[in-house]
C-alpha positions as CSV (number, residue, x, y, z in Angstrom):
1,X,80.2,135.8,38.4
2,X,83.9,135.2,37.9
3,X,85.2,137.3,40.6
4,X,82.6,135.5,42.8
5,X,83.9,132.4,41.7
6,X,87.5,133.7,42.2
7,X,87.3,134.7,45.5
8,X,85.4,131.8,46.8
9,X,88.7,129.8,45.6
10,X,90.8,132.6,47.3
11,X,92.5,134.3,44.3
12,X,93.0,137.2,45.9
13,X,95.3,140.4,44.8
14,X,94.7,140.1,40.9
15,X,96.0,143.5,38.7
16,X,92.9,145.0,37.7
17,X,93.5,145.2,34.5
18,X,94.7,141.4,34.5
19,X,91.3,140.7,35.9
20,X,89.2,142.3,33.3
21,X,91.3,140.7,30.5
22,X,91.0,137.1,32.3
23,X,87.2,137.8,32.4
24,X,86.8,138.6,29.1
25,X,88.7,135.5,28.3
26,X,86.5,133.5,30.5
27,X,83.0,135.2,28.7
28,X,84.8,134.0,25.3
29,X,85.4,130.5,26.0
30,X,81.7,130.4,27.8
31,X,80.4,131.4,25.1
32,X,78.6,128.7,22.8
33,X,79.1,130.4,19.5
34,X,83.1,130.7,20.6
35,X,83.3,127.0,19.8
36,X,80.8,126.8,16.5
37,X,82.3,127.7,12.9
38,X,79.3,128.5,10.1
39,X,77.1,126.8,12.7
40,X,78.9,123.8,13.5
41,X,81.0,122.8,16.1
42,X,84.8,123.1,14.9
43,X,86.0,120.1,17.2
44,X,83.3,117.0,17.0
45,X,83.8,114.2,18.9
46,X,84.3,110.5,17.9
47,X,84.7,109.3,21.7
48,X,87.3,108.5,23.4
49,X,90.1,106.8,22.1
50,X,92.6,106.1,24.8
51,X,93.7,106.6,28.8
52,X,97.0,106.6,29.6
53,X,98.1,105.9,33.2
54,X,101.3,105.7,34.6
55,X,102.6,102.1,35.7
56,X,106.3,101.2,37.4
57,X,106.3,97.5,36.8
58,X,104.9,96.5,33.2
59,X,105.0,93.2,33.4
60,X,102.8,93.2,37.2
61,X,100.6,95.9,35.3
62,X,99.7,93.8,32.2
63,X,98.8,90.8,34.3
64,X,96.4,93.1,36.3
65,X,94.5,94.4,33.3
66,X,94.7,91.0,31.4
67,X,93.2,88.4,33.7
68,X,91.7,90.6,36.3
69,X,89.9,93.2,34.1
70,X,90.2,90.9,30.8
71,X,92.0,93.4,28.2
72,X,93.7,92.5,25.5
73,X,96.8,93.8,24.7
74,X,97.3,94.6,21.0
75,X,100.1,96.3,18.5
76,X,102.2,99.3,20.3
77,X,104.8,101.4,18.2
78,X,108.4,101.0,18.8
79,X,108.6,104.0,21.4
80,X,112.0,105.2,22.9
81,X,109.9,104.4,26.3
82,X,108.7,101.0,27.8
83,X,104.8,100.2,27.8
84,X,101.9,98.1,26.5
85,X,98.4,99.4,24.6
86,X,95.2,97.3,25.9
87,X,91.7,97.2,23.6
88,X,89.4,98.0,25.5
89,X,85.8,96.1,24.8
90,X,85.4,96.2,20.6
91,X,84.6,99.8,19.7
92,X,88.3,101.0,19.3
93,X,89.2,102.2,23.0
94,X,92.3,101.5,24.6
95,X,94.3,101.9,27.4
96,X,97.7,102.6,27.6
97,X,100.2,101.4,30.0
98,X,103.4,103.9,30.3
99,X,106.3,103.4,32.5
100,X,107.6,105.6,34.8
101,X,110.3,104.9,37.1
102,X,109.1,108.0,39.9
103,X,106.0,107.7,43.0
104,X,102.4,107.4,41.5
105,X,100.4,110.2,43.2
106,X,98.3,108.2,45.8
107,X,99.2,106.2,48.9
108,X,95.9,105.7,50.4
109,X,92.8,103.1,49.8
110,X,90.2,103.5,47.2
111,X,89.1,107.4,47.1
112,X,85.5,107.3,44.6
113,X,86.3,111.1,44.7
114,X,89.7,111.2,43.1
115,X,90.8,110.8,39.2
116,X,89.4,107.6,37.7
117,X,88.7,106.0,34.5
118,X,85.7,103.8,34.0
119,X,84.9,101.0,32.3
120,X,81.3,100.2,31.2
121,X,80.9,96.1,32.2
122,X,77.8,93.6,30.9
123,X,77.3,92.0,34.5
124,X,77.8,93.7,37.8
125,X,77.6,90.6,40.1
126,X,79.6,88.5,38.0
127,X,82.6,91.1,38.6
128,X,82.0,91.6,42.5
129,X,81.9,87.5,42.1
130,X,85.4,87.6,40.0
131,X,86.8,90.6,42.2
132,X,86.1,88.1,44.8
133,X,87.3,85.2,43.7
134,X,90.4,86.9,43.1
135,X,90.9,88.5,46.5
136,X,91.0,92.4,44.5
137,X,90.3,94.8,46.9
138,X,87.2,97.1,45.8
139,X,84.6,99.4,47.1
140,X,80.8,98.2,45.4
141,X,78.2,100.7,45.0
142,X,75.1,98.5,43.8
143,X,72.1,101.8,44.2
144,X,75.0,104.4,43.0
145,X,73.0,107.9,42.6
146,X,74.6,107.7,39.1
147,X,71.9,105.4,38.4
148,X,74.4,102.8,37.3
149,X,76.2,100.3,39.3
150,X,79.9,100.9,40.7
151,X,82.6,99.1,41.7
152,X,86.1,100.8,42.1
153,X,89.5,99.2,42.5
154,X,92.9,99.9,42.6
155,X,95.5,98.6,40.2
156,X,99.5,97.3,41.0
157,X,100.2,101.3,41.2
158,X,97.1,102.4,42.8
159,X,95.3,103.6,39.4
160,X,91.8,104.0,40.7
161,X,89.6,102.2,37.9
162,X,86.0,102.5,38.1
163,X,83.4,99.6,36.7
164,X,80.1,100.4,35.8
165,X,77.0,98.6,35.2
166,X,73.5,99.0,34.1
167,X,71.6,99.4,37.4
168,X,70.2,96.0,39.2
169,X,66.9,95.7,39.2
């Protein structure tokens, strides 16, 4: 299945012996027991604890994410770097602005397809209202095949954030 799966992405021209060892790799990680110890898994998840995006302007960035999306920024260490830790709702999560003086990757408008984060929200229409209100750009998708609601915007440095809802009835 590998090799199927290989060529459809176009590696091509792989040392045979290379191959089988990369397959036998692959079968490894694939399989369940690989990541179980005495019947348990060896890594169990908490959830998520943090996102960290690249920002060029900190200042610009922490205004976007405090009065447009309504995070709060909390205690960072002293870091040789500049940047700012936002909570995220109250179960712990946060997101983590970090400075960098090069491009961001993306120059275009809102692409729902390309690398997101998302952030669950209590009231759909009360953020396309606020989006609104605000003149943010966004793309809404109110009967998402997700089966939740979605809005997606861009941030100061075109971060592509995605807000979802339960669905509206």
């Amino acid at each position: 299945m590998l090799e199927y799966a290989l060529a459809y992405l176009g590696v091509r021209g792989f040392h045979h012996d290379f191959q089988k060892q990369y397959m036998k790799l692959f079968d490894i990680w694939y399989d369940e027991s690989s990541y179980e110890m005495e019947g348990e898994r060896v890594i169990q998840h908490k959830g998520l604890h943090h996102v960290s995006i690249i920002v060029t302007d900190l200042e610009r960035s922490k205004a976007f994410y405090q009065k447009i999306l309504g995070l709060r920024e909390i205690e960072r260490p002293a870091f040789d770097f500049p940047g700012a830790w936002l909570e995220v709702g109250d179960s712990g999560q946060q997101l983590h602005l970090i400075i960098h003086e090069g491009e961001t990757l993306r120059t275009g408008g809102i692409d729902t397809r390309d690398g997101h984060f998302a952030i669950r929200i209590a009231n759909y229409e009360a953020a396309v209202a606020w989006l609104q209100q605000n003149e943010v750009e966004f793309r809404s998708k109110p009967d998402s095949i997700t089966g939740f609601a979605q809005i997606f915007l861009l941030d100061p440095d075109r971060n592509i954030i995605e807000l979802n809802a339960e669905m509206i009835k």
